[in-house]
C-alpha positions in Angstrom: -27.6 34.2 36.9 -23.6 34.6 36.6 -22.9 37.1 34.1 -19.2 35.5 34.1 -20.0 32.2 33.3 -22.7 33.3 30.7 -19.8 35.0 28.3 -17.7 32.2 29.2 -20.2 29.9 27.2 -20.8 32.6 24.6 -17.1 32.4 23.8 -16.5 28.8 23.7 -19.9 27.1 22.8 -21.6 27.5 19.2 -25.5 27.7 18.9 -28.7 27.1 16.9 -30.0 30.5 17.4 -28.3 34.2 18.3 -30.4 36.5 19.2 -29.3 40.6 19.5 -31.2 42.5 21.7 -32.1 41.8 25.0 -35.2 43.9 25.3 -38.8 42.0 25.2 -38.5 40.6 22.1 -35.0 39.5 22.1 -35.6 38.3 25.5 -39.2 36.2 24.6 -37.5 35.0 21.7 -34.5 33.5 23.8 -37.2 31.7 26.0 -38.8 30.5 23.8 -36.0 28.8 21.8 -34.3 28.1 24.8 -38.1 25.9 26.0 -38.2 24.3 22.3 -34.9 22.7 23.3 -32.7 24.7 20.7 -29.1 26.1 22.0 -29.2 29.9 22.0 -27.8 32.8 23.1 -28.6 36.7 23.1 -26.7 39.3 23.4 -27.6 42.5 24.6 -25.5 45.9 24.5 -26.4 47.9 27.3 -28.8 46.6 29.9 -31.8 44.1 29.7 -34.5 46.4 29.0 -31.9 49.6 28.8 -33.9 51.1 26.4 -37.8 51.1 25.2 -38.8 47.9 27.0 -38.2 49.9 30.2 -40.1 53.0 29.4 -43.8 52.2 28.6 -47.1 53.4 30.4 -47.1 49.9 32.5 -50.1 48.8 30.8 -50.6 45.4 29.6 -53.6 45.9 27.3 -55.3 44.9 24.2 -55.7 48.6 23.2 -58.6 50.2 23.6 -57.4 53.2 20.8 -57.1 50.4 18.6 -60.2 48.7 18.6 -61.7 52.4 18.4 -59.7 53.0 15.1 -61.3 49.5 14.1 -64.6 50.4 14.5 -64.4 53.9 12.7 -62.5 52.6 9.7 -63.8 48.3 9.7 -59.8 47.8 10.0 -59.5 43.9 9.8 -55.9 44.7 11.4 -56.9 46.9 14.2 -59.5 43.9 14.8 -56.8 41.0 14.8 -54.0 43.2 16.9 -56.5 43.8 19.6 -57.8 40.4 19.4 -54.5 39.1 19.7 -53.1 41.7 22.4 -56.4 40.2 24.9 -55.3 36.9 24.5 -51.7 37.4 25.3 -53.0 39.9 28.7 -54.2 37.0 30.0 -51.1 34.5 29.4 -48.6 37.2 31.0 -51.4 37.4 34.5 -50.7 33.3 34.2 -47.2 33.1 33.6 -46.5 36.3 35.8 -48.9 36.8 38.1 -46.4 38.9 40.6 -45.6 41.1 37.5 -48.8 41.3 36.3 -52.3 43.1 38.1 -55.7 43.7 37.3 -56.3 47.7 37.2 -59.4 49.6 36.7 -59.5 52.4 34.4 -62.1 54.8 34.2 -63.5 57.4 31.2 -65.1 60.2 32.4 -68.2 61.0 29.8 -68.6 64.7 29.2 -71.3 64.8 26.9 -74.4 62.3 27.3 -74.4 61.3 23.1 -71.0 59.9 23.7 -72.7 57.1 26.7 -74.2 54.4 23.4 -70.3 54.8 22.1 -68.6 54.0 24.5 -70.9 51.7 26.0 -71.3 49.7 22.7 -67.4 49.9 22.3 -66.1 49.1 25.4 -68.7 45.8 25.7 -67.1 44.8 22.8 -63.8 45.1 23.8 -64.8 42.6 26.4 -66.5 40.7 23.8 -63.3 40.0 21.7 -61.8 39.0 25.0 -64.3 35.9 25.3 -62.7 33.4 27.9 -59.8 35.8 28.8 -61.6 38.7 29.7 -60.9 39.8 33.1 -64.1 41.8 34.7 -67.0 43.4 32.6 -66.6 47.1 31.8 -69.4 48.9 33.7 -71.1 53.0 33.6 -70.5 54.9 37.0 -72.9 57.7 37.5 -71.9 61.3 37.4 -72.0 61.2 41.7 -70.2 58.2 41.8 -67.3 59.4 39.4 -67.0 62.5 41.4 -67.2 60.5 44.5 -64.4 58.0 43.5 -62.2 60.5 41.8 -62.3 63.7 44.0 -59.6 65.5 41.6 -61.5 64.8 38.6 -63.1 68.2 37.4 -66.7 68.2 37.4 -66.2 70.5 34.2 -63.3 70.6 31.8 -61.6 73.6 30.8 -59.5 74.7 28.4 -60.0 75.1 24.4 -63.6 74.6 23.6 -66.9 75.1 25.7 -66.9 73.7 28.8 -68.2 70.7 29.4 -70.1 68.9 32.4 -68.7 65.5 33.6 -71.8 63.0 33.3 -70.7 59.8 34.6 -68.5 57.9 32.6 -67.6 53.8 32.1 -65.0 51.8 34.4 -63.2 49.0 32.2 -60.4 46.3 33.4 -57.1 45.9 31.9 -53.2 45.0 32.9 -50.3 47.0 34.8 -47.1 45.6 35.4 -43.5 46.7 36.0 -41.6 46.7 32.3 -38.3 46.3 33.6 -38.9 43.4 35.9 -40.8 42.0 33.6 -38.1 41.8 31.0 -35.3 41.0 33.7 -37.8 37.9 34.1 -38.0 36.8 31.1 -33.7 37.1 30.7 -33.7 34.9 33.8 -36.1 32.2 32.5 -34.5 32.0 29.3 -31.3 31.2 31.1 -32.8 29.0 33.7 -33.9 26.9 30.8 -30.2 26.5 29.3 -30.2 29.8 26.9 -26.5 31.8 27.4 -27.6 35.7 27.8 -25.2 38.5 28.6 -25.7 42.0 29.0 -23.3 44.4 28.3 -21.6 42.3 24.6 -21.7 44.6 21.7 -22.0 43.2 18.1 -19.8 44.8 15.5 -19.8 42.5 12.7 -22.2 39.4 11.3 -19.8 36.9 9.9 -20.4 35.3 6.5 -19.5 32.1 4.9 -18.4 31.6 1.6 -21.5 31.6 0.3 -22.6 34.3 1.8 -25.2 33.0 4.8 -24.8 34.4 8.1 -22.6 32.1 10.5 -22.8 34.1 13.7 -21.2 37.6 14.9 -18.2 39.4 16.1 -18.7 41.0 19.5 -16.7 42.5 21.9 -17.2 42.6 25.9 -18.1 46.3 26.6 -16.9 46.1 30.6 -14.3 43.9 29.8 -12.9 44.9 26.2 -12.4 41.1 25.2 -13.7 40.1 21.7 -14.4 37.0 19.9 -17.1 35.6 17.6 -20.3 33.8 18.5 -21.0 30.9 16.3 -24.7 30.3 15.3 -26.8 28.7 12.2 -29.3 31.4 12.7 -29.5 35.1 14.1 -32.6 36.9 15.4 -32.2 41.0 14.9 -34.5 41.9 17.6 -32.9 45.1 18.3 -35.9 47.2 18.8 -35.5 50.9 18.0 -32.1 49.9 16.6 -33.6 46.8 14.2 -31.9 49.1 11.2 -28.4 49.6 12.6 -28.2 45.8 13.3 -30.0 45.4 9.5 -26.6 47.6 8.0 -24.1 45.1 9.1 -25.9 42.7 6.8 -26.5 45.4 3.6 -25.0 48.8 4.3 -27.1 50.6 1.8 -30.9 48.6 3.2 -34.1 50.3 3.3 -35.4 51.1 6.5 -37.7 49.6 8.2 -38.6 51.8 11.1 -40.2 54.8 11.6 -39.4 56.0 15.3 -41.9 57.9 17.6 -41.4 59.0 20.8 -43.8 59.1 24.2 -43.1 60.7 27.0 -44.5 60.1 30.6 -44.3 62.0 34.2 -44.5 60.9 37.3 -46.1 63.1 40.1 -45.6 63.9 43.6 -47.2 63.1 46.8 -50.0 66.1 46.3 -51.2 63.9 43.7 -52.5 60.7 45.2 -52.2 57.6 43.5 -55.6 55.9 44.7 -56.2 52.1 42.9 -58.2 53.3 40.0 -56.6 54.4 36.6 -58.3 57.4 34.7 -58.4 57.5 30.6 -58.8 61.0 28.8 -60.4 59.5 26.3 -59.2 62.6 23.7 -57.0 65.5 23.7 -56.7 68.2 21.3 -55.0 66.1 19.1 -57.0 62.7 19.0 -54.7 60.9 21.6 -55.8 59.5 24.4 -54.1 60.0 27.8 -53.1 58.2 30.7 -53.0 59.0 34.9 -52.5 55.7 36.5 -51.6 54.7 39.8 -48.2 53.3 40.0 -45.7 52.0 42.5 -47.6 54.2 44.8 -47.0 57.3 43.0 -49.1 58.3 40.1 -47.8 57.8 36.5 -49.5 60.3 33.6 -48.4 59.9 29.6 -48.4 59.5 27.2 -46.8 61.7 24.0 -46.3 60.7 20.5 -44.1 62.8 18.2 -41.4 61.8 15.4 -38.1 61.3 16.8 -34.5 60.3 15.7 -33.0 57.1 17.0 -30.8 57.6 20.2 -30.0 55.4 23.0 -30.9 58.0 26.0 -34.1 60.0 25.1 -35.1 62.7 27.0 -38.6 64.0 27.6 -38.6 67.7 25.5 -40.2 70.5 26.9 -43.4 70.3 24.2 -44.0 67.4 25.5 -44.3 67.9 29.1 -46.0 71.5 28.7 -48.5 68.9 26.8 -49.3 66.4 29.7 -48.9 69.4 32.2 -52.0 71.4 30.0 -54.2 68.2 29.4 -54.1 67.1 33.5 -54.7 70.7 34.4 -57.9 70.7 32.3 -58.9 67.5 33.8 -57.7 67.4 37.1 -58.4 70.2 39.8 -55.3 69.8 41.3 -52.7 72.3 39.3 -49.9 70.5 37.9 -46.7 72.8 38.4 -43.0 72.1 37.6 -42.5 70.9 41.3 -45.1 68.7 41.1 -43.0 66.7 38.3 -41.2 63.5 40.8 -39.8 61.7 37.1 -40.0 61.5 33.7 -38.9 59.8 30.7 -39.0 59.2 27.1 -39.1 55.9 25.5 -38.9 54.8 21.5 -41.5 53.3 19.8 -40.2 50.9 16.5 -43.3 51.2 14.0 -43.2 49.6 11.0 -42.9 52.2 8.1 -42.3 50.3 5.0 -44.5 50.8 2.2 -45.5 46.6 2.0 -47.0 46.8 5.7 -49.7 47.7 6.4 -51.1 50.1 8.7 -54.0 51.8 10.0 -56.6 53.8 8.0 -54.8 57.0 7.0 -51.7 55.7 7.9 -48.1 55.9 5.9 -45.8 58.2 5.1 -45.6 61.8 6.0 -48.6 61.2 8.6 -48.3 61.3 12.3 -47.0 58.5 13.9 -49.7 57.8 16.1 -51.7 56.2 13.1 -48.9 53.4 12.4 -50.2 50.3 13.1 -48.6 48.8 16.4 -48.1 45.4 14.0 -44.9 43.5 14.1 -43.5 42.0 10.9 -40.9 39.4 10.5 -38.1 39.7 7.8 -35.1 37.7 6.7 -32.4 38.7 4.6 -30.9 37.2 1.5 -28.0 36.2 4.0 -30.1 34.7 6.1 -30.3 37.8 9.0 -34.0 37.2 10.4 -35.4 40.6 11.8 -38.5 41.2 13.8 -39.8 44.3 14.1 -42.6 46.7 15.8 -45.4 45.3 17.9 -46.1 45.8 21.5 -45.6 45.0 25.3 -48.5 43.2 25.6 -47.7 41.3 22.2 -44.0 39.9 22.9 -44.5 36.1 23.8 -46.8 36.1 20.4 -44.6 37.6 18.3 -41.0 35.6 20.0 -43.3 32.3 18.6 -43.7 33.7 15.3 -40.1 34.9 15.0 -38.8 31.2 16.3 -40.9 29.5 14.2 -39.4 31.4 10.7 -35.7 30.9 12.5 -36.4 27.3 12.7 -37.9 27.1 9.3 -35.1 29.8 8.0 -32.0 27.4 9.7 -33.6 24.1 8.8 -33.3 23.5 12.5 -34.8 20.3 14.5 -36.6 21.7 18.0 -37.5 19.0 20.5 -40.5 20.5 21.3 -43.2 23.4 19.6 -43.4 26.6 22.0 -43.7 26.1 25.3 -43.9 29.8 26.5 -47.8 30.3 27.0 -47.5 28.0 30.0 -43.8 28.7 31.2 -43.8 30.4 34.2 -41.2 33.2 34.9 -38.9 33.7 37.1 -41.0 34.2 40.5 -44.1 33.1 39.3 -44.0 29.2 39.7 -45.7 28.3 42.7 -46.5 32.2 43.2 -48.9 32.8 46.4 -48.9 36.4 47.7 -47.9 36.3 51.2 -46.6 39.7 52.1 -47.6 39.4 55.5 -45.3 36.1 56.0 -42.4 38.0 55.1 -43.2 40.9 57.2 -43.2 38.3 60.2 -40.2 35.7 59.6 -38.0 38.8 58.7 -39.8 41.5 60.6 -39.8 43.9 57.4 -42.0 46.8 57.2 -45.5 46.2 55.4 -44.5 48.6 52.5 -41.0 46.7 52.1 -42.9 43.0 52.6 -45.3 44.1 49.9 -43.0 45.5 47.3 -40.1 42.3 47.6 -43.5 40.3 46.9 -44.8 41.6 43.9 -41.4 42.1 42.5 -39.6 38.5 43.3 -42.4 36.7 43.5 -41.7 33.3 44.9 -38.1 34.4 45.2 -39.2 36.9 47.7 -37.6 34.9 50.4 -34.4 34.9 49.3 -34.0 39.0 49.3 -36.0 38.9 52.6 -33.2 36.8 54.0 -30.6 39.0 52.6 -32.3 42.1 54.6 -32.8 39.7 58.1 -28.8 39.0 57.5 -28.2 42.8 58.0 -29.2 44.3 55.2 -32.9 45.5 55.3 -32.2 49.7 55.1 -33.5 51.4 52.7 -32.3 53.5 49.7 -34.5 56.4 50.4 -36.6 56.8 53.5 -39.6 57.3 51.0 -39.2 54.0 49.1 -39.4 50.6 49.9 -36.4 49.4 48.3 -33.9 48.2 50.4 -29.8 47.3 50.2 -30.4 43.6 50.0 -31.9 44.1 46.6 -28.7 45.4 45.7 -26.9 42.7 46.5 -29.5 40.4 45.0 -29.1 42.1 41.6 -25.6 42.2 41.5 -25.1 38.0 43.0 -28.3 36.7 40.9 -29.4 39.5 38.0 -26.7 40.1 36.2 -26.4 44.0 37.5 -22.9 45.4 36.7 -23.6 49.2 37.0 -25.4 51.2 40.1 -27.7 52.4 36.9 -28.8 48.9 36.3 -29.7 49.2 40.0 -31.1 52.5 40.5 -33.4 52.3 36.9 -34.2 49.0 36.1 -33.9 46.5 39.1 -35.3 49.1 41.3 -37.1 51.8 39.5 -35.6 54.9 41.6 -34.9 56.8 38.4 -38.5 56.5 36.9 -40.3 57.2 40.3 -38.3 59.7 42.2 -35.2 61.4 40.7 -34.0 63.0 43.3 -33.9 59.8 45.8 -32.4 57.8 42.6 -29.4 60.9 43.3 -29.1 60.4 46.6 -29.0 56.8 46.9 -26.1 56.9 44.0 -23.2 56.6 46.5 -24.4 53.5 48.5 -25.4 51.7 45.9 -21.9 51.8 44.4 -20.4 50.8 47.9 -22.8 47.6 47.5 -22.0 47.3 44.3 -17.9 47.6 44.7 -18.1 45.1 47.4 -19.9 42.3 45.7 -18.1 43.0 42.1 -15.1 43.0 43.2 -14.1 47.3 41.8 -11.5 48.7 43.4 -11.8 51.9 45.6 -10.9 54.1 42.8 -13.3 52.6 40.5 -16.4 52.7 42.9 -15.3 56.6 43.1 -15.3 56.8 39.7 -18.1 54.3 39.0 -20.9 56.2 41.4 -19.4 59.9 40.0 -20.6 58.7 36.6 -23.7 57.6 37.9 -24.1 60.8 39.8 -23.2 62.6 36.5 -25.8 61.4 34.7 -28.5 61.3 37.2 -27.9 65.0 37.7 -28.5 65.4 33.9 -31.3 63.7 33.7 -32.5 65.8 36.5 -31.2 69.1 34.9 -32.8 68.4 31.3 -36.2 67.5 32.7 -36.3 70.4 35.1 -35.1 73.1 32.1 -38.3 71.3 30.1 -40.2 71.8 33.0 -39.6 75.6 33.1 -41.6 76.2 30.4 -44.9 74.2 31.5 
């Protein structure tokens, strides 16, 4: 994908559809139009996937807490959200099956009554899965858990009497990389004709006479130039910031969100990742939390607190002390501050308006982790059509919906209905998994064969040759990423900064900070060469970088401190 060419068309060619944000929604909803046969373009102001869309637990899942509030509380919405979220697991494993894996997760039972409830629960979690359930959730006997998970404490400790692990249940659900999923679905979307650009800013919807939206004013953030994209609808899928794109069209509009936050860590090499994911199934608080193998490190989260809208959240030390007390009470290896490799904090857009609804003791003034992870859909008097909330695991379904009112909202004329639960993404057509081809024709190592295959998918080949042409070293000696996947990213994924590199086309920055650091200044030579910056400005370009890797570093270290 040319970024260059892509604002070239933004600037001179008018559209059925705008969409702003190029996160999961905005970037379904682009595919989706785009497959339909509409024109569209999106627009994105930082990165694809710069914000929450990069920073979830990896799980693509119909929600096991959710079907667990449906039960307690007969929630007819809990019901359809899970329902919905098992269908669409099983589309993304079709449409992406590089992105997209089968994981076993595992519940440790510490008290023998709780066996019939989860039991009964989990069977019908694969139940409302019918024909796209993946494998049948199963009980593991208290020597097999402890067998298969030799850091699992046989007792917990902590708050409360201690408690004897008794088995526990094994069920099957979804893991996938977030950002490469999302750089995916920017890449089909423009493969099938839509115009996408990171990096362009709106600052202004334009209005006709009679007051319907006509398009927006944006401006080129790398490049300063400005103009106005022409379009008979526009698509606020701005996640987190729905509300800020919602106050171009009324200043003075209710709000829609309510933001939380979650936090995740990522551990060290003491902690090994194994193949099996483990679910506390509740912490002090009635959460549930996560320690899942991921990218061969192992990934724990997650928090939910209240937060304020901000375009860089960062993990606070409440949080962390909080996954760093629950994994000691579970696990038998200590967790200490050293321990901690990454960690991040992503937003989570729930819908907060009184007219939603959401779950059982849910609304205003509650916690945050009872609003319903629903999506709604929402157009202006002007015409602005916002879609809000929802999930990971719930983007193609909710793009469809959110096409379907733009079509209806526009009066527009597809070619086609939605084509998206059979498109397959970028890498996936014609998918096979052949590591062990790539580790032969380009003598790779098996770690670097693996990883280009389950990230490029069919497209594997083409990084692979990249690295045989003389540029198969790797960023960190303890990571399988490798400089031809910077030069990939910046030729054919629109990557125009060594963060877009180090965070989201490789995930350096959410596995291992101190390797994303060190890898800063050759990424930026790579970078300089193949976007043309001048020596000062790849000086300047991987100092910034540097900067705010180091901070990132800095902030989560003073938060760890305190664990």
């Amino acid at each position: 994908m040319n970024r260059h060419e892509h604002v070239r068309r933004l600037a001179d060619d008018s559209f059925d559809v705008l969409v702003i944000g190029g996160g999961a929604t905005g970037c379904g909803c682009a595919l989706d139009a785009a497959t339909r046969g509409l024109r569209v373009a999106l627009v994105e102001r930082g990165d694809f996937a710069g914000g929450t869309s990069s920073r979830s637990t990896k799980l693509v899942h119909g929600g096991v807490r959710y079907l667990e509030q449906a039960i307690k509380h007969m929630d007819r919405t809990q019901f359809r959200l899970v329902r919905e979220a098992l269908r669409e697991r099983k589309a993304l494993m079709e449409i992406a099956p590089h992105l997209v894996r089968e994981l076993p997760i595992f519940v440790p039972l510490y008290q023998r009554s709780q066996l019939p409830y989860y039991r009964f629960g989990l069977s019908l979690y694969d139940r409302l899965a019918g024909k796209y359930a993946l494998r049948r959730s199963e009980f593991i006997p208290q020597e097999d858990a402890i067998a298969r998970f030799p850091h699992l404490r046989e007792r917990v400790v902590g708050r409360g009497p201690r408690r004897q692990i008794n088995g526990g249940v094994v069920y099957w659900d979804g893991q996938f990389d977030d950002a490469r999923m999302n750089l995916a679905l920017a890449l089909t979307a423009a493969a099938h004709g839509a115009a996408v650009s990171n990096y362009v800013k709106v600052e202004q919807l334009r209005k006709s006479r009679a007051g319907r939206i006509t398009g927006a004013a944006v401006r080129d953030l790398l490049s300063g130039a400005a103009w106005e994209i022409r379009a008979r609808v526009v698509i606020n899928a701005a996640g987190p910031f729905v509300d800020a794109v919602r106050r171009l069209d009324v200043p003075q509009g209710r709000r829609l969100l309510r933001v939380s936050a979650g936090s995740h860590v990522v551990l060290g090499q003491r902690f090994p990742a194994g193949d099996t994911g483990l679910l506390i199934p509740r912490t002090e608080d009635g959460r549930v939390l996560f320690v899942l193998p991921w990218h061969g490190s192992t990934l724990a989260g997650t928090t939910e607190v209240a937060a304020e809208v901000s375009v860089n959240p960062v993990p606070g030390a409440e949080e962390l002390a909080y996954l760093a007390s629950h994994l000691r009470s579970y696990l038998n290896l200590q967790v200490k501050p050293d321990d901690v490799a990454a960690a991040w904090s992503g937003l989570r857009p729930l819908i907060a308006a009184p007219t939603r609804r959401v779950a059982a003791g849910g609304g205003r003034g509650r916690s945050t982790a009872t609003l319903a992870r629903d999506y709604l859909l929402e157009p202006s008097a002007s015409g602005l059509l916002t879609v809000a909330g929802g999930k990971w695991t719930t983007y193609r379904a909710m793009a469809v919906q959110a096409v379907n009112r733009a079509v209806e909202v526009a009066d527009l004329a597809p070619a086609r209905a939605s084509q998206t639960r059979h498109t397959p993404l970028a890498g996936g057509a014609g998918y096979r998994s052949e590591p062990g081809r790539l580790q032969r024709e380009y003598r790779l190592p098996a770690d670097v064969a693996h990883h280009l295959d389950r990230a490029y998918g069919a497209g594997a080949g083409r990084v692979a040759a990249l690295a045989g042409a003389g540029l198969g070293s790797r960023l960190s000696p303890r990571h399988p990423y490798i400089e031809a996947e910077v030069v990939h990213a910046a030729r054919c994924e629109a990557a125009c900064t060594v963060d877009d590199v180090v965070a989201r086309r490789t995930r350096l920055t959410f596995l291992d900070g101190d390797a994303a650091l060190r890898c800063v200044p050759r990424v930026a030579a790579l970078l300089a060469r193949e976007l043309g910056w001048s020596g000062a400005q790849e000086r300047e370009r991987a100092r910034a970088a540097a900067a705010r890797q180091e901070a990132l570093l800095r902030t989560t270290r003073a938060a760890l401190a305190g664990m």
